[in-house]
C-alpha positions in Angstrom: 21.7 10.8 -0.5 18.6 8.7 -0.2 17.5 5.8 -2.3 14.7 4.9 -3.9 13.7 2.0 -1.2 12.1 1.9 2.2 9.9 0.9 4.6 7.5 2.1 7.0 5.6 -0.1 9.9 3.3 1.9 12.4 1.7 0.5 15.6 -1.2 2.9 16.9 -2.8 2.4 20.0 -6.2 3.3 20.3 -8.3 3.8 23.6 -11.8 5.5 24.5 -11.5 7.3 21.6 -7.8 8.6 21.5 -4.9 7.3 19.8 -1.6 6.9 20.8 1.6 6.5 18.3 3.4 3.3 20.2 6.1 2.9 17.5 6.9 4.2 14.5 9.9 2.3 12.6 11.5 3.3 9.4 13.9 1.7 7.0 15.3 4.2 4.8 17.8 3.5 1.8 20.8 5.3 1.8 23.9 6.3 0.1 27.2 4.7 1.5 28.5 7.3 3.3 25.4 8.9 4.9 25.4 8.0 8.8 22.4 7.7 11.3 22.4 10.9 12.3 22.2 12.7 8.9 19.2 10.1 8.2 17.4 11.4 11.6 17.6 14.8 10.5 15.8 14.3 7.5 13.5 12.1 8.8 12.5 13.5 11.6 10.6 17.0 10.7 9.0 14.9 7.9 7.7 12.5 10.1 6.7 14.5 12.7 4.6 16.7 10.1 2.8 14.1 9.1 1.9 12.6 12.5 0.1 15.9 12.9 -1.4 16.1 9.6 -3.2 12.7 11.2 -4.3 13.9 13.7 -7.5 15.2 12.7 -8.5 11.7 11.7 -7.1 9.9 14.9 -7.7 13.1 17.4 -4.5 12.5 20.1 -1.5 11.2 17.8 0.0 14.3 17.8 0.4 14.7 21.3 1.8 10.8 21.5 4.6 12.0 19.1 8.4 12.3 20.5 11.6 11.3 18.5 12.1 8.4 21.1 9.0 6.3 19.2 11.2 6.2 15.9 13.6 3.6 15.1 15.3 4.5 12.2 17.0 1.1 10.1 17.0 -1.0 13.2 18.7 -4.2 10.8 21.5 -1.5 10.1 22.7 -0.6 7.3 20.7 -0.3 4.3 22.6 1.5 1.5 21.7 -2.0 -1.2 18.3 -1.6 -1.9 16.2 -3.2 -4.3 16.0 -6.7 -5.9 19.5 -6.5 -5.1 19.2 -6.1 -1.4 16.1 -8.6 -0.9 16.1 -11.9 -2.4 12.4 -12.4 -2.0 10.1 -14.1 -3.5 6.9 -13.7 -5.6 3.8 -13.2 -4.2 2.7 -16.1 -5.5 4.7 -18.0 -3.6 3.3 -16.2 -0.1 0.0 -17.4 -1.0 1.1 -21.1 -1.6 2.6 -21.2 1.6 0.1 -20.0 3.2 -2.7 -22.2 1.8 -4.8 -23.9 3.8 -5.2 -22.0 7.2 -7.0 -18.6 7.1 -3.5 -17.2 7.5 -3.5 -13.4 6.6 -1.0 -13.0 3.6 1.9 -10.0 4.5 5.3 -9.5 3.2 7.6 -12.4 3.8 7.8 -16.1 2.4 8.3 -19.2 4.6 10.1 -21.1 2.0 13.5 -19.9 0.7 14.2 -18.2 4.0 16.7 -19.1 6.8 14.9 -20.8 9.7 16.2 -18.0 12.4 14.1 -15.5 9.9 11.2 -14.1 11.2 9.1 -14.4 8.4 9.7 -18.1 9.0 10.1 -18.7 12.9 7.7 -15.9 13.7 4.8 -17.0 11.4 4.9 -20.6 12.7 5.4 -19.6 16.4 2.3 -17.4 15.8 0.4 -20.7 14.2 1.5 -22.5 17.0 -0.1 -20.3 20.0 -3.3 -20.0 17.5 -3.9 -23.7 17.4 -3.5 -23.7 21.0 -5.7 -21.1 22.0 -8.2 -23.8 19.5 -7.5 -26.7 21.2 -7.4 -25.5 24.8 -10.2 -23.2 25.1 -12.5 -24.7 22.9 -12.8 -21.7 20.1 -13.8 -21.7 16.7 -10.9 -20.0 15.5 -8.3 -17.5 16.3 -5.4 -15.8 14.4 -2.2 -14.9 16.1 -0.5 -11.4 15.4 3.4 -11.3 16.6 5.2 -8.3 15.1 8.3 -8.0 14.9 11.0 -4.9 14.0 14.0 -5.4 11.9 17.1 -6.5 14.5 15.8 -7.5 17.4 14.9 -11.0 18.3 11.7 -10.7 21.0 8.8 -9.3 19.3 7.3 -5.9 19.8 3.9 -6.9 20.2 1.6 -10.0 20.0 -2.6 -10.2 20.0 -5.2 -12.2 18.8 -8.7 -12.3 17.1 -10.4 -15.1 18.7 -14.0 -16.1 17.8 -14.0 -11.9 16.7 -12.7 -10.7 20.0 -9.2 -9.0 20.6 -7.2 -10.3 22.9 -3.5 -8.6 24.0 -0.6 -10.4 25.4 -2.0 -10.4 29.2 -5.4 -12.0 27.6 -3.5 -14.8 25.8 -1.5 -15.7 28.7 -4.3 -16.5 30.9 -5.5 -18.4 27.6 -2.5 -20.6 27.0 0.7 -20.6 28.9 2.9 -18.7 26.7 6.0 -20.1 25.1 9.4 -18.3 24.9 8.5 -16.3 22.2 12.2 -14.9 21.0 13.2 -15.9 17.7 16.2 -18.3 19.4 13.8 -20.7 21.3 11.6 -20.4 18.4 13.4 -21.9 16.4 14.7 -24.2 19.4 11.6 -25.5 20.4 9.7 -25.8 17.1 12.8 -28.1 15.4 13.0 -25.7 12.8 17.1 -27.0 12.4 16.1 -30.4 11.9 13.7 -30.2 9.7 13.6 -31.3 5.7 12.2 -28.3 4.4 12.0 -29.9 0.9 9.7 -32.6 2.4 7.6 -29.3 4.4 7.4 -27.6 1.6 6.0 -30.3 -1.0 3.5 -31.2 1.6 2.4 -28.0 3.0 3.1 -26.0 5.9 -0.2 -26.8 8.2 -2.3 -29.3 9.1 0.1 -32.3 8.9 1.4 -32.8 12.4 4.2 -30.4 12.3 5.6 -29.1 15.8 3.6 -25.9 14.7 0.3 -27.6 14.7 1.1 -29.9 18.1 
């Protein structure tokens, strides 16, 4: 019924000592002919039991939990899993195209991808509003978190490390003014259909002018 791919990304909240689940989403490998709502009721109790198993360590998650902070295969449906399902590339290949920048490595390429893909339009938006935040404000550095869950094109959250502190989205605004930050406009305003990739990609992703790094 279930394969032997998957996917789990959790966002937990943390404040004055108690922790909040915020979202909790799931991509689950599945058979052809298993719908969503056989996949929720297998997930669910599992989930839910280990939420409270975590609560000892992060006192409050258990009472944050409620079936409305899962979203189960949000990019739909998932029954090819695999090498057959993602045509990814090595990790490798992450860490050339990341070279340069102190750019946290995670679990998607820039190069190969189509430019509406998040791990391409969201990791240079994110660049983009960190070399702002540089230039404007006059800090020594800052790294750019958007996250984003599978189908949907605005991202879930976005925050910031700058010069060690945390900043959330209402902090960065009052930074920078905040670009359109859906994958549409990304891609929009940052050129990303106009560009020679081949020439990007021999030269290196930052540093070199791109709309990105403007």
């Amino acid at each position: 019924m279930l394969g032997p791919d998957g996917k789990v990304l959790v966002r937990i909240l943390e404040e004055r000592g108690v922790f909040r689940l915020d979202v909790l989403n799931v991509a689950l490998q599945h058979a052809p002919d298993v719908g969503y709502e056989v996949l929720h009721r297998i997930a669910l109790p599992a989930l839910e039991a280990e939420v409270k198993k975590l609560d000892a360590a992060l006192p409050g998650l258990a009472a944050s939990w409620a079936p409305d902070r899962l979203r189960l295969n949000g990019g739909g449906d998932f029954s090819c899993g695999g090498p057959h399902g993602d045509n990814g590339l090595s990790g490798k290949k992450l860490v050339v195209d990341h070279y340069g920048p102190g750019v946290p490595i995670g679990g998607g390429a820039l190069c190969g991808k189509d430019a509406h893909k998040v791990d391409r339009a969201g990791a240079l938006r994110a660049r983009q509003i960190a070399v702002r935040i540089v230039r404007d404000t006059g800090a020594h550095a800052a790294t750019v978190r958007l996250g984003f869950l599978p189908g949907l094109r605005e991202p879930a959250f976005l925050d910031a490390q700058v010069d060690g502190s945390r900043c959330n989205a209402v902090e960065i605004a009052k930074l920078i003014p905040l670009p359109d930050l859906s994958l549409d406009a990304t891609v929009r305003e940052l050129e990303l259909l106009e560009l020679s990739w081949l020439k990007v990609a021999r030269a290196g992703y930052f540093g070199r002018g791109m709309s990105w790094d403007r």
